[in-house]
C-alpha positions in Angstrom: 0.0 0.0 0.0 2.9 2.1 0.3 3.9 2.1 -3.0 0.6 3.2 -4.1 0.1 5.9 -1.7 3.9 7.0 -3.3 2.6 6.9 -6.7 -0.6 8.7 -5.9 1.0 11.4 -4.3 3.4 11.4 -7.3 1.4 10.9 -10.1 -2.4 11.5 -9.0 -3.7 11.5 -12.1 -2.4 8.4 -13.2 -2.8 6.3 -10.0 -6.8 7.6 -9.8 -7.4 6.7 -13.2 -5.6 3.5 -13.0 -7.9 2.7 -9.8 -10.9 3.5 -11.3 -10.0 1.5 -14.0 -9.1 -1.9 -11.8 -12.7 -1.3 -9.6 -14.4 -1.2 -13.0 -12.6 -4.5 -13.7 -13.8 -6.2 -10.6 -17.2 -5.4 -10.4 -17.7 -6.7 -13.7 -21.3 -7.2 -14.1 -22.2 -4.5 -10.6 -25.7 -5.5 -11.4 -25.3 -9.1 -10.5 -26.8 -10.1 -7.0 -24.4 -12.4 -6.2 -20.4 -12.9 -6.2 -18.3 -15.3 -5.9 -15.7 -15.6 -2.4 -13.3 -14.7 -5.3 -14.9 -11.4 -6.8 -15.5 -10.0 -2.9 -11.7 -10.8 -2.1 -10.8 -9.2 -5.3 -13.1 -6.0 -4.9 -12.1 -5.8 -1.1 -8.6 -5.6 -2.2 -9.5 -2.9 -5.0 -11.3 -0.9 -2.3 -8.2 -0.7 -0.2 -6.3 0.6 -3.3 -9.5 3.2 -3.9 -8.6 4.3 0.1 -4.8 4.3 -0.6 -4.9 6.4 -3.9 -8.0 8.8 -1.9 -5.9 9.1 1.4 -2.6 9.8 -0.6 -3.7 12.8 -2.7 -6.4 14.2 -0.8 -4.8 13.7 2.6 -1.2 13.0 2.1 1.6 14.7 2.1 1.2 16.4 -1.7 -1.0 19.9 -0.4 -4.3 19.5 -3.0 -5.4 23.2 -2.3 -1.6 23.7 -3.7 -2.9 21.4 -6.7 -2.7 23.3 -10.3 -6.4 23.8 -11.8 -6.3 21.4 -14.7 -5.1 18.6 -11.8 -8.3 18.9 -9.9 -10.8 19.4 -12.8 -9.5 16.1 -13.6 -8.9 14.5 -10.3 -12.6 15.5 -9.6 -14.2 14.8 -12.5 -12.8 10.8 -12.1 -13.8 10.4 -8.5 -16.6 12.4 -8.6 -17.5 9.2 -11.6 -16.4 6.5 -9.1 -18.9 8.0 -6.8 -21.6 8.1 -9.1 -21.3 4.7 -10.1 -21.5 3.9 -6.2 -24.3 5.5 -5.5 -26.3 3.9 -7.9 -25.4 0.4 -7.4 -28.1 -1.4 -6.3 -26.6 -4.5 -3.9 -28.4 -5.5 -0.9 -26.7 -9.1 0.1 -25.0 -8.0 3.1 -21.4 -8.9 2.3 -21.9 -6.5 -1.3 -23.8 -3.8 1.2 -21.0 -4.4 3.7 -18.0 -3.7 0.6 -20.2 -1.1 -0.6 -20.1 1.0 2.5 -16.1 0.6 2.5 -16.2 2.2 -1.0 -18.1 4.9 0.0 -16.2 5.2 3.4 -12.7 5.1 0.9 -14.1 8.3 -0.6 -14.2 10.8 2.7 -10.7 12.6 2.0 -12.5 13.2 -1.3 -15.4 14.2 -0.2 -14.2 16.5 2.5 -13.1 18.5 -0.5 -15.7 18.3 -2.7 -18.6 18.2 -0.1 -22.0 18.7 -2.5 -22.1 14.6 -3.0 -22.2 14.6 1.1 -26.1 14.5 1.2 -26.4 11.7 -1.4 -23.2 9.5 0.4 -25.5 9.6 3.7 -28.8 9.0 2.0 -26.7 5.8 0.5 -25.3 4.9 4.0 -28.7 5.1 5.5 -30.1 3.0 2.3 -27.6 0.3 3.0 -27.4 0.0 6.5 -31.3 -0.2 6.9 -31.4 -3.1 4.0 -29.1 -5.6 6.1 -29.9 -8.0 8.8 -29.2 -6.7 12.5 -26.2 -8.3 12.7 -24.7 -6.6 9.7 -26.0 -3.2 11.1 -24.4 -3.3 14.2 -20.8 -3.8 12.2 -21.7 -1.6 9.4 -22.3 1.4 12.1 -19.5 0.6 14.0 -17.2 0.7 10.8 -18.5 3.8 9.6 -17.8 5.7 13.7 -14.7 4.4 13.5 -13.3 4.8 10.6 -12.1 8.5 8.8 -14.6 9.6 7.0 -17.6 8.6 9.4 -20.8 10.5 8.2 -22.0 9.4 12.0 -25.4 8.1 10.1 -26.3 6.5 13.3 -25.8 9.8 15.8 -28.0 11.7 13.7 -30.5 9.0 13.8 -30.4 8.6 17.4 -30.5 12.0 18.2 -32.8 13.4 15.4 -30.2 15.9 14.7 -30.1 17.4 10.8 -27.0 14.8 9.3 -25.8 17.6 7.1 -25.6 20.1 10.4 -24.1 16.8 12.2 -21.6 16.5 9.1 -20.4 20.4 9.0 -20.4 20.0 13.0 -17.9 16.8 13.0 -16.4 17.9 10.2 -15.9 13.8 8.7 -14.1 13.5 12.2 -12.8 9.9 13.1 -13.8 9.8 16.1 -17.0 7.6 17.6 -19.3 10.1 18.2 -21.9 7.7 19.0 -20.6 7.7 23.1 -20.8 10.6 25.7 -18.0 11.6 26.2 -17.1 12.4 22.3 -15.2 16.1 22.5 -16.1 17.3 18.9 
């Protein structure tokens, strides 16, 4: 992971596309309900090269606001594709939901910086996590409060707060903000 997150800080452009290209590889068919133990080990491995590639150029050591123009129309305009396709996949067997989330979760340096798409990320949480089993809730939520990019779906649920006031509050903080004694 190293080496990606090298060649992402080096050559964003390239290591974004070529990312893209590899999840578009493994998901083959998105629209097909079921995968093999094969094609979920393959796309979990792509999503940590998504997180890698994400982390390295939007939170890594390369400065993006000191990113030229032409850079981020094009950095954008490839993840902001990748989350597009996300949003309107479709899965709801719990280990594709479960993969899906980690996608979604993998874009949060992204999103941080290109926050419009932070309404329609939740909504997709939200779709997901209420479309599994218990079980699978309870690991998807924890995930999601532990993890960086945490849109806290489940605070704003249990506390009827607004989840795009919650969002701008925590600021995609990676913290559990589920317990009391979060200091956000």
């Amino acid at each position: 992971m190293d080496l990606i997150k090298v060649i992402a800080s080096q050559r964003p452009v390239i290591a974004a596309a070529s990312i893209v290209q590899r999840i578009n590889v493994v998901f083959g068919d998105a629209n097909q309900v079921t995968k093999s133990p094969q094609d979920l080990d393959a796309m979990e491995g792509a999503q940590l090269g998504l997180e890698a590639v994400v982390s390295a150029i939007f939170d890594g050591s390369a400065d993006y606001g000191k990113t030229d123009l032409e850079m981020k129309s094009q950095l954008h305009k490839i993840f902001e594709g990748i989350l597009q396709q996300l949003l309107s996949l479709k899965w709801t067997e719990p280990n594709l939901a479960v993969i899906h989330g980690h996608y979604l979760d993998a874009l949060g340096p992204f999103l941080r910086h290109y926050p419009d798409a932070v309404a329609s990320v939740v909504n997709k949480l939200f779709e997901l996590l209420t479309s599994l089993p218990i079980t699978f809730q309870v690991h998807l939520s924890f995930y999601f409060s532990k993890h960086h990019s945490t849109l806290i779906p489940c605070e704003a649920a249990s506390q009827g707060t607004d989840i795009l006031h919650l969002i701008q509050f925590h600021e995609l903080c990676c913290c559990c903000c589920c317990c009391e004694s979060c200091a956000c």
